[in-house]
N, C-alpha and C positions, 0 to 999 in steps of 0.2 A: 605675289605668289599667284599661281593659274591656279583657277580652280575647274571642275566640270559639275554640273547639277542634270542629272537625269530625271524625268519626269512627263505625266502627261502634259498636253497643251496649256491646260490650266493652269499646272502647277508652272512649268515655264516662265509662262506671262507673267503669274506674280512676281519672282525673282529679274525676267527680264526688266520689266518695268519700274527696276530703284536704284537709284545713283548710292547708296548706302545698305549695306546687307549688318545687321547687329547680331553676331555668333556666340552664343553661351559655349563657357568652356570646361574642361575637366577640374576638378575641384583646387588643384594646386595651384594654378593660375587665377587671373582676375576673369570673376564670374560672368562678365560681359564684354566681347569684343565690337567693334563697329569698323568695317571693311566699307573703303569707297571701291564702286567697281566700274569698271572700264575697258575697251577692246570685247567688249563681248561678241560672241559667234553662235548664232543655233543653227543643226544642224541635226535633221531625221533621225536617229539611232537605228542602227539596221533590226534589232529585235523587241517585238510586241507591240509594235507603232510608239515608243515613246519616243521623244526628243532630248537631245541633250546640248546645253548651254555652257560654253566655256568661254571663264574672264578671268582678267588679271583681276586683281584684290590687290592692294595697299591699304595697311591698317591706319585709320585717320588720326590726327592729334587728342587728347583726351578720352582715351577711352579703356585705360585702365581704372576704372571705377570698379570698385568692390561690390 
């Protein structure tokens, strides 16, 4: 799935910088996801100086854990 992460520099860098992103979910679902992420792109966002970062996600093996 593409995803896009809006944010300051800061905020960017953290998510640029991990080969695995671990997403909590809405309660129906299993309460912990973990996404390897890949093709990333960042790219200036035209409003309020932030940046925004978009990757593929592929969800990894084991990570339906309760």
């Amino acid at each position: 799935m593409k995803v896009c992460f809006h944010g300051t520099a800061e905020e960017i860098e953290l998510v640029a910088g991990r080969s695995v992103l671990v997403m909590l979910t809405v309660r129906d679902l299993p309460r912990v996801r973990a996404f390897e992420v890949f093709h990333t792109h960042i790219s200036r966002h035209p409003y309020q100086g932030l940046y925004r970062l978009c990757a593929d996600l592929t969800e990894t093996e084991g990570s339906d854990h309760a």
